[in-house]
C-alpha positions in Angstrom: 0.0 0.0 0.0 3.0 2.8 0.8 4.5 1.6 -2.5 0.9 2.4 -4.4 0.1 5.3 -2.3 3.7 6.8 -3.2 2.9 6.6 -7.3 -0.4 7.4 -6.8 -1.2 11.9 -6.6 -2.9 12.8 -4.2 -5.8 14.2 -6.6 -6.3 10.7 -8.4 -6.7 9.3 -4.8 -9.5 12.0 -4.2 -10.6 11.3 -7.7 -11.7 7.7 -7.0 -13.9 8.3 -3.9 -15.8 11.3 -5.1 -16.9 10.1 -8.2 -19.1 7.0 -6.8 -19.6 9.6 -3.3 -21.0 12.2 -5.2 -23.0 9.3 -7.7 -24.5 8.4 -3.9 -25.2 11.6 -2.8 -26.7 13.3 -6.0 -27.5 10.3 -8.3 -30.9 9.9 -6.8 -32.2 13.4 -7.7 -30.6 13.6 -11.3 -33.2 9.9 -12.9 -36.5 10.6 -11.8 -37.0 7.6 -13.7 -34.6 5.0 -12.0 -35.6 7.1 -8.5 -39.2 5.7 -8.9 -38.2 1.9 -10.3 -40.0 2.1 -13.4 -38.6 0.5 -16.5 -36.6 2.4 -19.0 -38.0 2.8 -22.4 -34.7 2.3 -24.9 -30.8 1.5 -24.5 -29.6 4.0 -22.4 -25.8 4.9 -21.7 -25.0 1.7 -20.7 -27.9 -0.9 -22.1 -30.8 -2.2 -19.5 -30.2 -5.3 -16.8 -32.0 -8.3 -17.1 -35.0 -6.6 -15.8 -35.3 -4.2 -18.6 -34.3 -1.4 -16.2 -31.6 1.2 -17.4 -27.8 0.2 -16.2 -26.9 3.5 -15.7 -30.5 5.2 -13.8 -29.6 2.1 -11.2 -26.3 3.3 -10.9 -27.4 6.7 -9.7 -29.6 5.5 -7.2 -27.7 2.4 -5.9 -25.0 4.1 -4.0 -27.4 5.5 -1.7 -27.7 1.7 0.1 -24.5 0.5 -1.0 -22.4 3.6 0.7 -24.7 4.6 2.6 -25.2 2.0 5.0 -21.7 1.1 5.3 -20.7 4.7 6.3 -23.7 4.9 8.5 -22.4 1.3 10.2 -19.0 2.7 10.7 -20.5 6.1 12.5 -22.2 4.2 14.8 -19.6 1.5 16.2 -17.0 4.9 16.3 -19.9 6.8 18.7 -20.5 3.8 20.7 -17.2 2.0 20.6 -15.1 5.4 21.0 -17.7 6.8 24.3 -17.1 2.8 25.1 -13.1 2.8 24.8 -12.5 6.3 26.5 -14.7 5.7 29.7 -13.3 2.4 30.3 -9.7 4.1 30.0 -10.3 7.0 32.3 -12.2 5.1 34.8 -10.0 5.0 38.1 -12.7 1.3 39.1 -11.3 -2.2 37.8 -14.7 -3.4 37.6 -16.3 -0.5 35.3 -13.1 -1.6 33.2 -13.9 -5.0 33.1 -17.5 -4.4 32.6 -17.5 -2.7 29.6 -14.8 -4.4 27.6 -15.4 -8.2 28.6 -18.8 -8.4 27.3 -17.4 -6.9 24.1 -14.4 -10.0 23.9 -17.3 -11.9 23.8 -18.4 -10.7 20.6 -15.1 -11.2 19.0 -14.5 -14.5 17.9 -17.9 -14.2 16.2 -18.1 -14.3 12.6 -19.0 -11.0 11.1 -20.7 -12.0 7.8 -22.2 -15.0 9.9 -24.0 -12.1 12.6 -24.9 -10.0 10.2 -26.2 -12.5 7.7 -28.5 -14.1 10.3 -30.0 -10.0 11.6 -30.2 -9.4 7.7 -32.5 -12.5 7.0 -34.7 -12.0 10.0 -35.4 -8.8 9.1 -35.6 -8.8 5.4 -34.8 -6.0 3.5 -34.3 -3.5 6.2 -31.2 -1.4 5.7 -31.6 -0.1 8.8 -30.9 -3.6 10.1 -28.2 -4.5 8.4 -26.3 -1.0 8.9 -26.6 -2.0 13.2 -25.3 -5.5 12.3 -22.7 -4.1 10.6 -22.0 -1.6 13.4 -22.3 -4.3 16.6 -19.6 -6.6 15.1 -17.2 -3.2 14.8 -18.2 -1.7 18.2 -15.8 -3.9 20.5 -12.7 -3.5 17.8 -13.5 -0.1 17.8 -14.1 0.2 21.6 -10.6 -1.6 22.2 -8.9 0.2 19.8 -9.8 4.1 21.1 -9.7 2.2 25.3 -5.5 1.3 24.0 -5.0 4.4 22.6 -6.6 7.0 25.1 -4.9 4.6 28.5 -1.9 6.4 28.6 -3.1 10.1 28.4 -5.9 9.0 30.3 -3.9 8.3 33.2 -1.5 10.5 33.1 -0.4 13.9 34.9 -2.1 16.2 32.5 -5.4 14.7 32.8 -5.0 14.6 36.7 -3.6 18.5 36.9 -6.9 19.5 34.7 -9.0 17.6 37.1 -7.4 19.5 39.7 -8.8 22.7 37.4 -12.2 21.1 37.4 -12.3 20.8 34.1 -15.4 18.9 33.3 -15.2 15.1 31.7 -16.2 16.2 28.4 -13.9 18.6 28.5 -10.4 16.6 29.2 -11.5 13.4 27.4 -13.3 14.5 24.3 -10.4 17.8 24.4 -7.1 16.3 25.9 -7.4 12.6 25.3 -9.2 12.8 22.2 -6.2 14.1 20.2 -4.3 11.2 21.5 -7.2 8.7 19.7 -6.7 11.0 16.6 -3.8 8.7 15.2 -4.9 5.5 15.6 -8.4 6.5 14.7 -6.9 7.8 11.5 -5.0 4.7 10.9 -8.0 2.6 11.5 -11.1 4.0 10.0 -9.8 3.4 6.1 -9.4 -0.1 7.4 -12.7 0.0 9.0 -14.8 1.4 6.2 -13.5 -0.7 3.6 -14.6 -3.8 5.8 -18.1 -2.1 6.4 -18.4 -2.2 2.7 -17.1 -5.1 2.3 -19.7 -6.9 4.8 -22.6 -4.9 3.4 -22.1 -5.8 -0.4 -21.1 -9.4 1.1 -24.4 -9.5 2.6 -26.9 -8.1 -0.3 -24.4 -9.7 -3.2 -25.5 -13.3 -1.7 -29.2 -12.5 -1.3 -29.3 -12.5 2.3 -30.2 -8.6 2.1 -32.0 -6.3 0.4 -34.5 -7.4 -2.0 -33.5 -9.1 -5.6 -35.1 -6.2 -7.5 -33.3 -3.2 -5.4 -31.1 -0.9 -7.4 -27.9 -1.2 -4.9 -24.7 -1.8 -6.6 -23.7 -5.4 -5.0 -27.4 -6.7 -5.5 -26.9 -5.5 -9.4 -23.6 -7.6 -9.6 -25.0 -10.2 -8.1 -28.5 -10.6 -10.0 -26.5 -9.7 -13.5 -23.7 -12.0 -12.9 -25.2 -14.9 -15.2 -25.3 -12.3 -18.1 -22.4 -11.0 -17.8 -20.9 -11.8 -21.3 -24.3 -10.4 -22.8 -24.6 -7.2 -21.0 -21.1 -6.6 -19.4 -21.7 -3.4 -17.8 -24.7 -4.2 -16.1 -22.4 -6.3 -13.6 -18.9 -4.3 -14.5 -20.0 -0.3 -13.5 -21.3 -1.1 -10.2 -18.6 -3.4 -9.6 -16.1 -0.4 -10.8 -18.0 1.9 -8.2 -17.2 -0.3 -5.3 -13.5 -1.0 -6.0 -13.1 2.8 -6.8 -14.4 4.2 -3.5 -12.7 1.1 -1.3 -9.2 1.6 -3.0 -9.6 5.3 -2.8 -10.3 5.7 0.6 -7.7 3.2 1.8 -5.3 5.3 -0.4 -6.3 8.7 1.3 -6.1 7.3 4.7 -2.6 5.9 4.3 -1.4 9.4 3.2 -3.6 10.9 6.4 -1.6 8.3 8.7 1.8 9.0 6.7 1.5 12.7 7.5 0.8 12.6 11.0 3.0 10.3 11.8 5.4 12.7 9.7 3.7 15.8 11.7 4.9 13.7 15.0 8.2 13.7 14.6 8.5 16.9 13.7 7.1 18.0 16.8 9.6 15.6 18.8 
């Protein structure tokens, strides 16, 4: 990744996740046709599926479920994970230690795509189900990830001089200790949102999501697959979409690390 990060400019990196962001974001209000699932009458830029539905309307609303609940996923296990991790570091009490990360061990050795494959088939086609399957099996890798990071400032003898101040919780652990997480949060969350994506296309790609007919990109791989060699792009452009926003957010992130790590030392 250093080696592809190095030959890659910075721009191209940016390039590759705001063209299928921005098809997520805005794609739904440009096709009022594919917004409202109705069949479209002729070829259109890139032929229809199997379904007779234009290639490209379903592109411009299929990010929407696609990114959307794997970004949402990822925002959820970093507000409940990260409150998680930093109270459990700054507790002075074993036991509230021990209380709020052993439960969350026990949730590790489960399989992700297992959990959330099991949530998404007992509630059918409900993204909002799958995006809080997605973010329970990140929450305890999440929560021990900020409760490592934030131990040492926690405990330190700046945090105990602005208690001395009474400065308020909030205040030294979202302020103080929060820039501390900042690093290995940064490191992480490319990492973390690649897998969200990963486990959310896993999950509607195999059928265990959303419905056959929805427009999202890894359920029009999926139900295209088999005609692939007759209609190429119906299974390539969404396919392209996915790779393009995963490899160019793992790109940006690994500069963002790189230059605060680089700002670190400078600072030493």
């Amino acid at each position: 990744m250093r080696a592809l990060r190095s030959r890659t400019p910075l721009a191209v990196s940016a390039l590759l996740v705001l063209v299928p962001l921005l098809v997520a974001v805005f794609g739904p209000l440009v096709d009022v046709t594919a917004k409202a699932g109705l069949p479209y009458e002729g070829t259109g830029l890139l032929g229809t599926d199997g379904l007779g539905r234009d290639v490209f309307g379903l592109l411009l609303v299929g990010g929407r479920t696609a990114l959307g609940m794997a970004l949402g996923a990822v925002l959820i296990a970093y507000v409940l994970g990260g409150l998680i991790g930093l109270v459990a570091a700054s507790t002075r009490h074993r036991w509230v230690d021990e209380l709020l990360i052993r439960p969350l061990d026990v949730l590790l050795p489960l399989p992700s795509l297992l959990v959330i494959s099991v949530v998404a088939v007992g509630w059918r086609a409900s993204p909002l189900a799958i995006t809080l399957a997605v973010a329970a099996v990140n929450v305890p890798t999440v929560a021990r990830l900020v409760r490592a990071a934030a131990l040492d400032a926690a405990s330190g003898p700046v945090v105990e001089a602005l208690r001395m101040q009474r400065e308020s919780w909030a205040g030294i652990h979202f302020g103080y200790v929060g820039r501390a997480v900042l690093g290995p949060v940064a490191a992480d969350i490319g990492t973390r949102i690649t897998l969200a994506v990963f486990l959310v296309a896993s999950v509607n790609f195999l059928g265990l999501g959303l419905s056959p007919t929805a427009p999202d990109w890894a359920v029009s791989v999926s139900r295209n697959r088999e005609g692939f060699l007759l209609q190429p792009w119906a299974v390539l452009a969404p396919a392209l979409l996915l790779v393009s926003f995963t490899l160019g957010f793992n790109l940006l992130a690994d500069r963002l690390v790189h230059r605060t790590r680089s700002l670190a030392k400078a600072t030493r």
